[in-house]
N, C-alpha and C positions, 0 to 999 in steps of 0.2 A: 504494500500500500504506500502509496508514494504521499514524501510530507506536504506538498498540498493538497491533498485529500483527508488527511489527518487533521488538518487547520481548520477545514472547515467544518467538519461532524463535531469537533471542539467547539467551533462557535456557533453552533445548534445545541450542542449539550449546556450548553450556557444559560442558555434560554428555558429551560427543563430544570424541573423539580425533583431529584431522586434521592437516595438517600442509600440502596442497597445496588448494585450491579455484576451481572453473570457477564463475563467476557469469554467469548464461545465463538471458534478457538483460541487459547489466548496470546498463541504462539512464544515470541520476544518481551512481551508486559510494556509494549509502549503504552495502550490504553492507561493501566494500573498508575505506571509513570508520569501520566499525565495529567490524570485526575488526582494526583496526592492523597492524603490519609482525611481529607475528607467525607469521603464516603467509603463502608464496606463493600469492598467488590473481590469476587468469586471469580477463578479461572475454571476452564476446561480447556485440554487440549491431549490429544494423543500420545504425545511426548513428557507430558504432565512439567513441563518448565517451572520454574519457580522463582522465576526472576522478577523483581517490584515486589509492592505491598500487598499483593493478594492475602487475604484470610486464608482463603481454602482454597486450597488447588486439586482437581479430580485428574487421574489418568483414562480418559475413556474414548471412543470413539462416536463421533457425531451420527455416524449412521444407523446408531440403534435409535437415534435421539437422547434426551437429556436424563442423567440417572432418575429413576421415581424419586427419591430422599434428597431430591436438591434442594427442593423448598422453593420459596416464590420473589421475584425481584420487580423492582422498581423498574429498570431500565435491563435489556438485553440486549445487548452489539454482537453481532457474526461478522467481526473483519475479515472479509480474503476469505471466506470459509464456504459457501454454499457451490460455487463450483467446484467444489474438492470434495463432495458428499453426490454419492449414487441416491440416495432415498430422500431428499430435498424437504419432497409433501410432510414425510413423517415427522422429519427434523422442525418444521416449519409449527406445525400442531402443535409439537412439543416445547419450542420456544413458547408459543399463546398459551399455551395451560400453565407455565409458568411463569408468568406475568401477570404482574399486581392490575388490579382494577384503576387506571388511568394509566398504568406503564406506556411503554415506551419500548417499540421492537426498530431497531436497526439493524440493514444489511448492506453491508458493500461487496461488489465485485466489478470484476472486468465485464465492460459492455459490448456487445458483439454489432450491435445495427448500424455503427457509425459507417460512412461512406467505403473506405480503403476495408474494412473488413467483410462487407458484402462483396466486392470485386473478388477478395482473397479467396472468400466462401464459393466464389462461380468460380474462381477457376482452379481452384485446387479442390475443394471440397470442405477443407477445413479453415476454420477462424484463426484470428491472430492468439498466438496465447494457448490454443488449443489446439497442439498436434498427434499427428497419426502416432499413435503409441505400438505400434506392431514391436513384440517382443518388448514390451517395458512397461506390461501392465504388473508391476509391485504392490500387492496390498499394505499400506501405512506409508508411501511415500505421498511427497505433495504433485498429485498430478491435477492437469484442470479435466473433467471430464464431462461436466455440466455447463452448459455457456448459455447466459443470460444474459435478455432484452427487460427492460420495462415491462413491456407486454407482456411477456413471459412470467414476470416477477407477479405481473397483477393476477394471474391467471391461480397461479400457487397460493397466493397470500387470501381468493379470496375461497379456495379450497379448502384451505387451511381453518378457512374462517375468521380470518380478518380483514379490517377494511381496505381498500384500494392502498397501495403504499405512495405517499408523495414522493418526491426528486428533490433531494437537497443539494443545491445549485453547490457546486466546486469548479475553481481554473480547468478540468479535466470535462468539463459540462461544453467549453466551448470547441470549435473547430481547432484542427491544427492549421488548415490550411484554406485558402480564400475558394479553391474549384470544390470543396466537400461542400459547401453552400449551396453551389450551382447541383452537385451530383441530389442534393437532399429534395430536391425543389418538386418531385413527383410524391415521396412519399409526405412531404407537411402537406402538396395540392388533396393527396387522396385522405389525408386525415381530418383535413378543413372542412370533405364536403361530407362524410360520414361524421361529422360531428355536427355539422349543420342539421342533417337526416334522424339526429338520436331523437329515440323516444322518450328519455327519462333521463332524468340528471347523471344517475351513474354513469349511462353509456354515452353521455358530451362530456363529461369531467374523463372518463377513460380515453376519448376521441384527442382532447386538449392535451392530455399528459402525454401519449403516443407521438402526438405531433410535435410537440416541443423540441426544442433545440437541443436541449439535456439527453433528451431520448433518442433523438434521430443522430445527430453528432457526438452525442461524447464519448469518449473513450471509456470512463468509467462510471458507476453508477453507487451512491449512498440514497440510500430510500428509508423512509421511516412510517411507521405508525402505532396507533396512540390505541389502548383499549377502554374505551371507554363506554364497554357497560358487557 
């Protein structure tokens, strides 16, 4: 996760009321590191690292989803982690079941719909980030094997049974280059007029996020939502 992507899910957390946090997986303990000994915050990660001030650190794997005896949090962040999990939906449940009544679900990952990754997708087959693993499928390494859009995000999250997830704008939200604008300009046209066409709030607020800049251009993706009931 690149440090400005980090700066800004910081200055979202700012804005946010918690007081306990699961950091899932917790890799390196930048999170821990970052938020200081103000709040008690909980890792998980495969490798069970123990670096920063975490309380409690689990050794476990995310695609069972989250231990039953973890108990419940304020806020839950999956940095970098849900492309690295085969079972997402399950993973995803079980972040919402353990989440406080107003929490706070955050995900980041690499985002696949930007311009130069669709061209990469037509002509090789595969995404930036996301290659052919022939002969290097390792169980417990970090491979990406799961490659998500917005779209895709919302699709899960509202399986999962939570609300639509927002786009928390990062430097990583805008284009690299000036022709990704030109190349983006069919899919905001096709999103504008299927939002114009919605029947219902959901599906123009879904039509609006898809079409966005964050979504069609950026390279990477922090989405958040809130449970509030």
């Amino acid at each position: 996760m690149q440090d400005t992507s980090k700066e800004a899910l910081l200055a979202y957390l700012k804005g946010l009321s918690f007081k306990t946090v699961l950091d899932a997986p917790s890799g390196g303990g930048w999170l821990t590191k970052a938020l200081g000994n103000e709040v008690e915050i909980d890792g998980i990660d495969l490798y069970a690292q123990t670096t920063g001030n975490y309380r409690r650190v689990w050794q476990h794997d995310l695609d069972t989803g989250l231990p039953k005896n973890i108990g419940t949090y304020d806020l839950i962040c999956c940095c970098e982690g849900i492309e690295h999990v085969g079972n997402p939906l399950l993973l995803l449940k079980s972040f919402w079941n353990h989440l406080n009544l107003d929490g706070t679900l955050v995900i980041t990952t690499p985002n696949v719909w930007y311009p130069h990754s669709r061209l990469q997708y037509y002509s090789r087959g595969f995404f930036p980030g996301f290659p052919p693993l022939a002969d290097k499928v390792h169980p417990g390494t970090h491979m990406h094997i799961t490659p998500w859009s917005w779209a895709q995000l919302y699709v899960y999250f509202r399986l999962a049974g939570c609300p639509a997830p927002d786009i928390i704008e990062e430097p990583l939200s805008k284009p690299k280059y000036f022709h990704e604008r030109l190349l983006s300009l069919p899919g905001r046209l096709y999103c504008k007029r299927k939002m114009t066409k919605a029947k219902t709030p959901e599906e123009a607020a879904y039509w609006a996020c898809a079409g966005s800049e964050a979504s069609l251009l950026g390279r990477h993706l922090t989405v958040a939502c809130q449970k509030l009931e």
